[in-house]
C-alpha positions as CSV (number, residue, x, y, z in Angstrom):
1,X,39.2,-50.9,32.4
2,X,40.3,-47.9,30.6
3,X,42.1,-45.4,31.9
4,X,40.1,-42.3,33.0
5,X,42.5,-39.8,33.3
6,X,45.8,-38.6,30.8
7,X,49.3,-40.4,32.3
8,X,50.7,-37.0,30.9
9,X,49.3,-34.5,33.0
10,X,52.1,-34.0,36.1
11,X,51.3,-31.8,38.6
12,X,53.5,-29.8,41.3
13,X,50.4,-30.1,43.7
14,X,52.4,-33.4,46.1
15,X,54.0,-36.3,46.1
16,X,50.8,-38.0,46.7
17,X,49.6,-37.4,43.0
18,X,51.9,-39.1,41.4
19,X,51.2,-42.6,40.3
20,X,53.1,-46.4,41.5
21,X,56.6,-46.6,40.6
22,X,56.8,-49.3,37.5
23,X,59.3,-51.7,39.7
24,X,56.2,-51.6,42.8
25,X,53.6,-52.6,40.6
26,X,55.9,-55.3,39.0
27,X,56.4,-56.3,43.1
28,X,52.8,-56.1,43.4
29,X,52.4,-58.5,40.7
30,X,55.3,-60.9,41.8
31,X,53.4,-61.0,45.2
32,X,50.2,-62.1,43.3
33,X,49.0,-65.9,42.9
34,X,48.8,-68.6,44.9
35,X,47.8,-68.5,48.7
36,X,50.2,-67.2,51.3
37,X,49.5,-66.7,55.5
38,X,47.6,-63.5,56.1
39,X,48.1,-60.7,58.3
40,X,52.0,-60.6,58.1
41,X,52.8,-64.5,58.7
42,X,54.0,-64.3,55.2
43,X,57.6,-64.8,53.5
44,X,57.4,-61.1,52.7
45,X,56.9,-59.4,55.9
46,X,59.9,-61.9,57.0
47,X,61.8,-60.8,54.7
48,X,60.9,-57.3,54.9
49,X,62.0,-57.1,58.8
50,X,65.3,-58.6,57.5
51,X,65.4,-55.7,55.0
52,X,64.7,-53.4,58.1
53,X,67.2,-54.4,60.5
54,X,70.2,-54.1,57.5
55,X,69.2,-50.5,57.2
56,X,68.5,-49.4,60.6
57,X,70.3,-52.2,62.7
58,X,69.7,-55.6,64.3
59,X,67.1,-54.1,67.2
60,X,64.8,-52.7,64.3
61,X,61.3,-54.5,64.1
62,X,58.7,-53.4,61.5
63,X,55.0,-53.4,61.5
64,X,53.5,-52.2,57.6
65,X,50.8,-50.0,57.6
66,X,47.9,-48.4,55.8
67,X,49.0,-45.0,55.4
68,X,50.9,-42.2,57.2
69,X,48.4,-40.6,59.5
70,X,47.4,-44.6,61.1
71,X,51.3,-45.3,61.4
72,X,51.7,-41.3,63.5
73,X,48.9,-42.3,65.8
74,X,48.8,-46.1,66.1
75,X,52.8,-45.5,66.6
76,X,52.3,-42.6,69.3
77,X,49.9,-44.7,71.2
78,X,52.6,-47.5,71.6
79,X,54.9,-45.1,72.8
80,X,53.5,-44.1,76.2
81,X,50.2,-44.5,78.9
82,X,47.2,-43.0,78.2
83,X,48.5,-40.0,80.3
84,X,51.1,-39.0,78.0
85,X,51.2,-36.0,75.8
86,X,53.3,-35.5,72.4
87,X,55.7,-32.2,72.0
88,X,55.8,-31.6,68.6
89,X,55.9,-28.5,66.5
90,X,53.3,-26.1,65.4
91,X,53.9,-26.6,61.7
92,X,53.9,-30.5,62.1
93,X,51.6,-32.9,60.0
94,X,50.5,-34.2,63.3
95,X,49.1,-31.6,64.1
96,X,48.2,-29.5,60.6
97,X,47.3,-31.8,58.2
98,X,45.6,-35.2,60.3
99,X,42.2,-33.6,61.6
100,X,41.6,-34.9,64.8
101,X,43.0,-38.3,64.6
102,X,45.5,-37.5,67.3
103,X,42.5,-36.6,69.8
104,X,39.6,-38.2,68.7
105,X,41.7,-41.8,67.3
106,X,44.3,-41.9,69.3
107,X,43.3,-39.6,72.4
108,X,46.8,-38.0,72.5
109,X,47.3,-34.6,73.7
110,X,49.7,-32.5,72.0
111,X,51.9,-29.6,73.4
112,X,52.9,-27.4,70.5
113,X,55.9,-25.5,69.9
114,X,56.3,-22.4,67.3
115,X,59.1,-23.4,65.3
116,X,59.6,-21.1,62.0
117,X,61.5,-23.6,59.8
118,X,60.1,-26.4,60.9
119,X,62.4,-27.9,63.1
120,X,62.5,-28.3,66.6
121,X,65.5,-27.3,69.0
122,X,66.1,-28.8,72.9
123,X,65.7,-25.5,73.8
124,X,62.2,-24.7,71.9
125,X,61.1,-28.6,73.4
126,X,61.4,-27.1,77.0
127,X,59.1,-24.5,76.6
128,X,56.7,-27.2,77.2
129,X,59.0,-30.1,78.6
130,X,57.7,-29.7,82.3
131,X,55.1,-30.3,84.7
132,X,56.4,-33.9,85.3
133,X,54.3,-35.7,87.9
134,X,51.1,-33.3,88.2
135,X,47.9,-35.1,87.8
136,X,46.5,-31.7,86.3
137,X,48.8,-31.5,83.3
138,X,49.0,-34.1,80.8
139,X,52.4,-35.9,81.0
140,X,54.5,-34.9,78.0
141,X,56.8,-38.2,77.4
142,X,57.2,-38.3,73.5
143,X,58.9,-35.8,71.2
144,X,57.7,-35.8,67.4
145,X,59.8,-34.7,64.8
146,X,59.3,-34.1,61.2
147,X,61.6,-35.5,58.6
148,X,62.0,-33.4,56.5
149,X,59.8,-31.1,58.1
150,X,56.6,-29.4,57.2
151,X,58.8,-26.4,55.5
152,X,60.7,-28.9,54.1
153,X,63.7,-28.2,55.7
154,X,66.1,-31.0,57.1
155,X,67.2,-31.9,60.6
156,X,71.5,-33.0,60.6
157,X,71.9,-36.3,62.4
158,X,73.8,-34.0,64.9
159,X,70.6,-32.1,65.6
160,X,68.8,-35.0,66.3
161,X,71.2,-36.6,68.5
162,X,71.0,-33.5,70.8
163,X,67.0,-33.9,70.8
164,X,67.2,-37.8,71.5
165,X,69.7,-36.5,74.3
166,X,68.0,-34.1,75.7
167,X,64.4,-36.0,75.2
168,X,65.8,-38.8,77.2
169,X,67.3,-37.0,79.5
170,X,63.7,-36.2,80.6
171,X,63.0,-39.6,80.3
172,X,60.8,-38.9,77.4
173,X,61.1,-41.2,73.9
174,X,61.8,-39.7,70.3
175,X,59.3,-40.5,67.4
176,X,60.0,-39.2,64.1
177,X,57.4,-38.7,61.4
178,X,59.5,-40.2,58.2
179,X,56.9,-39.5,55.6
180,X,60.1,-38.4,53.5
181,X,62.9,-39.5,55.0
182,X,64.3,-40.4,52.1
183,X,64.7,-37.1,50.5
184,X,66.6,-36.2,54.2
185,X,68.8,-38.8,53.7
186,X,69.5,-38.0,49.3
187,X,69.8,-34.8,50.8
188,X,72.5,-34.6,53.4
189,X,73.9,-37.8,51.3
190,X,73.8,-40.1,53.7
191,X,72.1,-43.4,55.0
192,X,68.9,-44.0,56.8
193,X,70.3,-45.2,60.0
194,X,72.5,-42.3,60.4
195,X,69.5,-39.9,60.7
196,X,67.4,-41.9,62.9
197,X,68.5,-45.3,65.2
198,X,72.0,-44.0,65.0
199,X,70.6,-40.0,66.2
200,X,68.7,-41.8,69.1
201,X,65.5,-42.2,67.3
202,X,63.2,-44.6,69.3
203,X,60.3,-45.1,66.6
204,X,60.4,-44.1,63.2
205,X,57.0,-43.8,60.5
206,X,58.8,-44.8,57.4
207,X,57.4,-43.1,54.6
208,X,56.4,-44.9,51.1
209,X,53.4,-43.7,49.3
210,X,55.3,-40.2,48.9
211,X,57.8,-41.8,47.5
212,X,56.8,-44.5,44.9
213,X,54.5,-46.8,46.6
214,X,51.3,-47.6,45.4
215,X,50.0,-47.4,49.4
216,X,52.0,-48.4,52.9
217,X,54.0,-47.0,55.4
218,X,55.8,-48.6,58.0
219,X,56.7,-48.7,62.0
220,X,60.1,-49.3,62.6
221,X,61.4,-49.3,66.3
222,X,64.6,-48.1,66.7
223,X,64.9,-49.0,70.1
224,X,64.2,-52.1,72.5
225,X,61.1,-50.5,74.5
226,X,60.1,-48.2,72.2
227,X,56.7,-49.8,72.1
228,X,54.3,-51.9,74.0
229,X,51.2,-53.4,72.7
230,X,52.1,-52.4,68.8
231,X,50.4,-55.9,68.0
232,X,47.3,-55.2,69.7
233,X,46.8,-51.5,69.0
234,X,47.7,-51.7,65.1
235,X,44.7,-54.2,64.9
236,X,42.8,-51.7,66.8
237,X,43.6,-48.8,65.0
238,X,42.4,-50.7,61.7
239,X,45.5,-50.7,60.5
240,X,46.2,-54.8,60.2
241,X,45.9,-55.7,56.7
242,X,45.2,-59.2,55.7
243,X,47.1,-59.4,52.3
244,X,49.5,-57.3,54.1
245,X,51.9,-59.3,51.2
246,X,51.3,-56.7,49.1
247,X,52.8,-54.0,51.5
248,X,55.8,-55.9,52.5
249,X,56.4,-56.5,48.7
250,X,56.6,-52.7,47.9
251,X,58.5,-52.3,50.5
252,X,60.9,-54.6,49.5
253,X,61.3,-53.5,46.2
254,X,62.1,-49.8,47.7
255,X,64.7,-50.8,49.7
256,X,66.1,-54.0,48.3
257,X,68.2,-52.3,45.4
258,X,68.2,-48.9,47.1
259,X,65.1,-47.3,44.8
260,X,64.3,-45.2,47.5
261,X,67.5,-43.2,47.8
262,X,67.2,-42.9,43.3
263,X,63.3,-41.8,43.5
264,X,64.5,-39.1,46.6
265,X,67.4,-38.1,45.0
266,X,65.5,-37.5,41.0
267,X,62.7,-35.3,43.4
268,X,65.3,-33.3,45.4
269,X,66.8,-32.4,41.9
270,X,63.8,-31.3,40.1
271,X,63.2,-28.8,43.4
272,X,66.7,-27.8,42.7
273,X,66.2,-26.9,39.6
274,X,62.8,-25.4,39.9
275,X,64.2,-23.4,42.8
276,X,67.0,-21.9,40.6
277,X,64.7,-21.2,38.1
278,X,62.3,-19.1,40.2
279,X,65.2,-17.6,41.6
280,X,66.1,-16.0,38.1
281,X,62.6,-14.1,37.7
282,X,62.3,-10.7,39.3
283,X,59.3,-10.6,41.8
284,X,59.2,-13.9,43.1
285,X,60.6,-14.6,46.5
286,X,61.7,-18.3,47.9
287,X,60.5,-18.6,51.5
288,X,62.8,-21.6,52.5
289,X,66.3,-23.4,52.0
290,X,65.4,-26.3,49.7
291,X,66.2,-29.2,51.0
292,X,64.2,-31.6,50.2
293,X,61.7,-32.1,47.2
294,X,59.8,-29.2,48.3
295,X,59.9,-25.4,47.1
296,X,58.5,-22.7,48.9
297,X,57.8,-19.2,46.7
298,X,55.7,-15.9,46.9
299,X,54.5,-15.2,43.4
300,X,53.3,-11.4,42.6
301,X,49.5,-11.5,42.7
302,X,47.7,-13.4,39.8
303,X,51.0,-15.1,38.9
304,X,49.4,-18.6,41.1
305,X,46.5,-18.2,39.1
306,X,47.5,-18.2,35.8
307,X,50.3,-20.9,36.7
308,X,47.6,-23.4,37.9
309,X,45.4,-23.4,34.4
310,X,48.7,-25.5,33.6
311,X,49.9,-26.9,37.1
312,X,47.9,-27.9,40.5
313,X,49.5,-27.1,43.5
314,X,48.6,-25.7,46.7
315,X,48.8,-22.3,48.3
316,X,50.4,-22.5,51.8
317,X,48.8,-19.3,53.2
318,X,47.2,-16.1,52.5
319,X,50.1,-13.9,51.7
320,X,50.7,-15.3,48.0
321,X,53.1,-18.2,49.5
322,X,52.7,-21.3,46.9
323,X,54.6,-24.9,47.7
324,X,55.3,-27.1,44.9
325,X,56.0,-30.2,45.4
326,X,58.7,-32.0,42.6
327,X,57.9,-35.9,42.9
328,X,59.6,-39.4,41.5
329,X,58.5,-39.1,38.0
330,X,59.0,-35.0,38.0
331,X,60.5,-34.4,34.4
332,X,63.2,-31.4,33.4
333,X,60.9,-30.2,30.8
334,X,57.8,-30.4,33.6
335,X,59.8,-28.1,35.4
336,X,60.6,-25.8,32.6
337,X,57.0,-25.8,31.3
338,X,56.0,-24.3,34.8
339,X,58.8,-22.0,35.0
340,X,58.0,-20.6,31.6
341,X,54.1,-19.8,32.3
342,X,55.6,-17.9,35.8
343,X,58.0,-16.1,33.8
344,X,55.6,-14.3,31.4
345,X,53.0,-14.1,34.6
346,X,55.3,-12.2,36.0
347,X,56.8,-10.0,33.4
């Protein structure tokens, strides 16, 4: 087949556009002839959840997934009774960006908390931490955190320690949402364990599309009962792939030679640089640190406009507030291009 669209149109739009990192489709290949064991008895899911427990410790087991919304719910649902209900913050992709999954998929309730940069505090968590033992209010017993958060700000392993603490405390568990974990980790230049088993994390979604993967997340719990069931439900929850080789390979070839923490740390420096570009032009305002691979601006009116004839990305709300999104294969002179047609926008 031909190709139906032009490999040289990049876009600021997410992480999601961007195409398979050239060493996961050479995994994907690898994994290719022959016959091997379906759903997961494989050599590669083995060696995968040997892969997992060196970066998040010996207790870690793994179970590879579709995509990030099936790991958030199928992983919730593991976590706690039918009766249990998920704080988590306003702004999260549980609860912004995943329809009704949650409910209708997953029938979790959620108790939301306003948290302006994204992040959750123990002290924001027990504005809905309570009610423990009332039939007539749904049991909150999991915390969900965003890493890096919707705002794409950054929680400091000391942060979440005092969540875990406080979290089980309650005796409530701690699930993070790791759809970019990595770009946490380039960020705050450190290793994935320290920002989650190590912080008290009990389950983690381990993100992979957004960061080079063709498609796949992954479960990884952190903790010995974390879960109950995870076998069961992921096959219920349509999230049991067959080939589920072709996962495990990717994920492999992310972690083995540490191209996760290279593709994270390329994104967070093209934000970086896009952020310190839109800083130099008079009218545009940045609405967040950047922490991550993410940028948050507010461009004088028309300036989105006339940027996106070049560049795709999304507007985040209705007060001009754009967020562009620098990804794996994110080029200097991408960045430049964009912050040249913003430039004369503006002036």
């Amino acid at each position: 087949m031909n190709s139906l669209h032009s490999p040289d149109v990049l876009s600021f739009a997410s992480d999601n556009y961007a195409g398979a990192h050239p060493q996961i489709l050479a995994a994907v290949a690898a994994a290719n002839g022959g016959h091997v064991a379906a759903y997961g008895y494989d050599i590669y899911t083995e060696k995968l959840q040997q892969l997992m427990r060196s970066h998040f410790g010996e207790q870690a087991q793994c179970w590879p997934v579709f995509n990030g919304t099936g790991a958030n719910v199928l992983g919730l649902q593991a976590m706690m009774p039918r009766w249990g209900a998920v704080i988590c913050a306003n702004s999260a992709h549980l609860n912004t960006d995943e329809n009704g999954a949650p409910q209708i998929t997953g029938g979790l309730k959620l108790w939301l908390v306003d948290a302006p940069d994204g992040k959750l505090t123990p002290e924001l968590i027990a504005r809905q931490a309570w009610g423990f033992g009332s039939e007539h209010r749904a049991q909150p017993l999991v915390v969900s955190i965003s890493q890096t958060t919707e705002c794409g700000t950054c929680y400091t392993a000391e942060e979440i320690r005092a969540i875990a603490d406080y979290a089980h405390s309650l005796g409530m568990k701690l699930h993070m949402d790791g759809a970019r974990i990595a770009n946490a980790a380039a960020y705050l230049d450190t290793d994935l364990r320290s920002i989650s088993s190590d912080a008290g994390v009990d389950l983690l979604s381990f993100g992979g599309t957004k960061n080079g993967l063709l498609f796949g997340e992954c479960l990884v719990a952190l903790s010995p009962d974390a879960v109950a069931g995870m076998a069961h439900l992921r096959k219920i929850n349509l999230q049991l792939a067959s080939k589920m080789r072709f996962i495990s390979a990717q994920f492999i070839a992310l972690l083995e030679h540490d191209l996760w923490l290279e593709n994270a740390r390329h994104s967070n420096r093209m934000a970086v640089k896009l952020a310190e570009g839109l800083q130099q032009i008079e009218g545009v305002q940045l609405l967040h640190p950047v922490q991550s691979n993410a940028v948050f601006a507010r461009l004088p009116e028309g300036v989105a406009d006339k940027a996106r004839a070049q560049f795709a990305f999304y507007d985040w709300d209705q007060s001009g507030t754009v967020r562009l999104m620098c990804s794996f294969d994110t080029q200097p002179a991408h960045v430049d291009a964009l912050l040249d047609i913003i430039r004369k926008a503006c002036a």
